[in-house]
N, C-alpha and C positions, 0 to 999 in steps of 0.2 A: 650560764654554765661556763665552765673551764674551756670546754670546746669553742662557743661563741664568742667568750672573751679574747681568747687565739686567733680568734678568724677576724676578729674588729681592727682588734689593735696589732697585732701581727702580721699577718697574709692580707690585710687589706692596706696597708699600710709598706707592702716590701713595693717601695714602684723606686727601687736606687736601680739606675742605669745609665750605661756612659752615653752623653749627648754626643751627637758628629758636634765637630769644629767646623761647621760651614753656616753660613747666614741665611735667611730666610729666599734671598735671591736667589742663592747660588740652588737649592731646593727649589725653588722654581722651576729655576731653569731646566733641573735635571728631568721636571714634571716633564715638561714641555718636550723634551727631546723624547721620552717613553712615550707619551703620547699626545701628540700634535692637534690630532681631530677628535678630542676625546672634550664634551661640555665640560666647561671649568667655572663658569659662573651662569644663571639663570636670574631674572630679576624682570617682574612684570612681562612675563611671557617670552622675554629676547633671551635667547641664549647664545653665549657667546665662548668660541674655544679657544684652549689654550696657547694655541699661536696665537689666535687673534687676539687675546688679552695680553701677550706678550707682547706683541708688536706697538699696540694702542702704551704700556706702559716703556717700551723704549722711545717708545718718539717723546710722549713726555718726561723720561730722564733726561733723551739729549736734550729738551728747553730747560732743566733746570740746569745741566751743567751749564748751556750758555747762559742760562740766569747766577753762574757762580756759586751754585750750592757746589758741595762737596762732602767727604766723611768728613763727617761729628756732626755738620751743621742740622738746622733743626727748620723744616718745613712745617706751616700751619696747614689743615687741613682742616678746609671749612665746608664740606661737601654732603648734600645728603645721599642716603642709601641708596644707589644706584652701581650701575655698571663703571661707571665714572669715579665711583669712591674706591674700588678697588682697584682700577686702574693706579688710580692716585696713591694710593696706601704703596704699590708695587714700584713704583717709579721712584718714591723718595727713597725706599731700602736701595734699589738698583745705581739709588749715587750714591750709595754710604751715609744716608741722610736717617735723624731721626723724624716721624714725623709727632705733631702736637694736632688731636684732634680737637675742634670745636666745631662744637654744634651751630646749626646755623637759625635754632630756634632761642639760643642763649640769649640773655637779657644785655643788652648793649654795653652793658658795664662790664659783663662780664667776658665779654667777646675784649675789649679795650684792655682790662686787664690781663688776661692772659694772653695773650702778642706782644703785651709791653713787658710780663715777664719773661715770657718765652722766647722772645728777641728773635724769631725768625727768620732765616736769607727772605724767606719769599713766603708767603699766602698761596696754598690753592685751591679756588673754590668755584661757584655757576653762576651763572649773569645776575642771578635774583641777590647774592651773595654780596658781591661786589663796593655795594654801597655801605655794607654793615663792617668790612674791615676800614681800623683808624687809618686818618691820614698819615704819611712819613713811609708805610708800612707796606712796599712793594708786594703788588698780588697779579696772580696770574689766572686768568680765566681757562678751566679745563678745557670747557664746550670750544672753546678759539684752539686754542692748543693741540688738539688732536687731531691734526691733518697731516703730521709728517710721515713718516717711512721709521722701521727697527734698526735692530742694525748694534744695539749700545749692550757695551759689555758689563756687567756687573762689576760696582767698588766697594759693594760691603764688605766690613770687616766682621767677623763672626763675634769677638769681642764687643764688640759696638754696641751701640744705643741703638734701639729698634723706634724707641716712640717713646713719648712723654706723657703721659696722663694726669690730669688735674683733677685733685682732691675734693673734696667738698671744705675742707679746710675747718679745722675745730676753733680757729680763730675767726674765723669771721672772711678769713683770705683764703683762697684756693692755694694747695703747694704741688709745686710740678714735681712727679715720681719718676725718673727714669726706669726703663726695664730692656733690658738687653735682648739681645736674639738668643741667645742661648734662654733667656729667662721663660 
């Protein structure tokens, strides 16, 4: 009917709204300040809060900053679903970093390929991982990495590249998609 057609294509369809101009960090952040002790991630029975998921993704920003990532640059993320991948995901936005995830059940070629296109500062992924990133191709072990202290201020830029995602590619080749924080 007239009515239903209205409501599909019309009222289901009005979602125009101004985005903030702030980056996926800086929302974090604001989480974390409203509330500190409030569960923020659950996985295999740990649940772990918003400080302490804060804290776990500043220590590992400041290893990436001393690893010399910075904004624009593009981290691989090789990590399975864990409390540690969202760490990871949190930490590369927190240095202005996009990240490129890969699976770490990928087929070897296809792990090789995309790092070789996606030109990475750094690799991060878990000891099982380790061996499956190509050589030349600096990577850093989460599980090692998470022992320092917070403390690291956010460098995204809201503009930015949030992360890169790999196509199935109708060529034969996977193509990396950039997609913003805003996006």
């Amino acid at each position: 009917s007239a009515g239903e057609r209205r409501r599909v294509v019309v009222e289901w369809n009005a979602t125009g709204r101004v985005v903030p101009s702030v980056s996926l960090a800086d929302l974090f952040v604001e989480q974390v300040r409203r509330s500190p002790d409030a569960v923020a991630v659950v996985f295999e029975g740990v649940s772990v809060s918003y400080a302490e998921l804060d804290a776990r993704a500043c220590a590992l920003a400041g290893w990436l900053v001393g690893c010399g990532v910075g904004v624009g640059d593009r981290v691989g993320v090789m990590v399975p679903r864990s409390v540690e991948l969202v760490v990871s995901l949190l930490a590369v936005h927190k240095v202005g970093a996009a990240y490129v995830p890969v699976d770490v059940g990928y087929p070897v070629e296809r792990v090789r390929y995309v790092l070789e296109d996606a030109a990475p500062s750094v690799v991060l992924t878990v000891a099982e991982g380790v061996s499956r990133v190509p050589d030349g191709v600096p990577v850093g072990c989460v599980d090692e990495v998470l022992s320092g202290g917070g403390g690291f201020v956010p460098r995204a830029v809201p503009g930015g590249a949030a992360y890169v995602m790999y196509t199935s590619g109708s060529t034969g080749r996977p193509k990396g998609v950039v997609v913003p924080h805003q996006g």
